[in-house]
N, C-alpha and C positions, 0 to 999 in steps of 0.2 A: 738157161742151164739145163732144164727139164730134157730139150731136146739135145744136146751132148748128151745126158745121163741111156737114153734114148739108141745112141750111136747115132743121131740124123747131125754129126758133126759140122758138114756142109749148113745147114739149116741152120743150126744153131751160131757159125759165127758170124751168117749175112744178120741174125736177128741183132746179136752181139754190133757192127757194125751200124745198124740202122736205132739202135737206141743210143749209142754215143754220138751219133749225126745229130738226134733231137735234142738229148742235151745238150746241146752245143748252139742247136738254132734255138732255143731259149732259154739259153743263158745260164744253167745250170748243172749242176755235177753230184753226184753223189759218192760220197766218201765215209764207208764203216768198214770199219775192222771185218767185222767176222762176212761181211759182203765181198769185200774186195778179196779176200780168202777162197770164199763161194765162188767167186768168177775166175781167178788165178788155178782152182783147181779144176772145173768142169771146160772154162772155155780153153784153157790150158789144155786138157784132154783131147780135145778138137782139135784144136792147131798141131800136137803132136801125132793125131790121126791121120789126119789130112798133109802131112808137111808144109813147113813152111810158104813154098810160095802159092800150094793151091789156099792153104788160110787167108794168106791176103788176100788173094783175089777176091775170095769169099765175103771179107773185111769190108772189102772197096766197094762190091756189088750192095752190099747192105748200107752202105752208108749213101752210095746214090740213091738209092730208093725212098721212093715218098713212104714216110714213119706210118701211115696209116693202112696203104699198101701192106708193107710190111708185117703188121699188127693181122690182117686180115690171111694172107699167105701162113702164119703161124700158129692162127686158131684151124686151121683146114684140120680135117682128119683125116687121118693117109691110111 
């Protein structure tokens, strides 16, 4: 969310994509109110940034990627 807040929109939905890939490979989800608010309005911001199909792409390229990868590409500093 930091990095939409950020405008790194792009950035932010591959990370968005690549932590729902992990929840997903073990086995869990997470569901709060005032989280799922937090992500509806910041990665929301993203996707309306970006338009729709460049999001996806974004989406899809984060959810390919190894969660650790990922995690590593997201601490960088630009």
């Amino acid at each position: 969310m930091s990095l939409s807040g950020l405008g790194h929109s792009e950035r932010a939905l591959w990370l968005g994509g690549a932590v729902e890939a992990e929840y997903e490979r073990i086995g869990s989800t997470l569901r709060v109110k005032f989280w799922d608010a937090l992500l509806a309005r910041y990665l929301g911001g993203a996707r309306e940034a970006l338009g729709e199909a460049e999001a996806s792409r974004a989406w899809a390229r984060g959810r390919a990627r190894a969660f650790d990868e990922a995690v590593t590409d997201a601490l960088r500093a630009d």
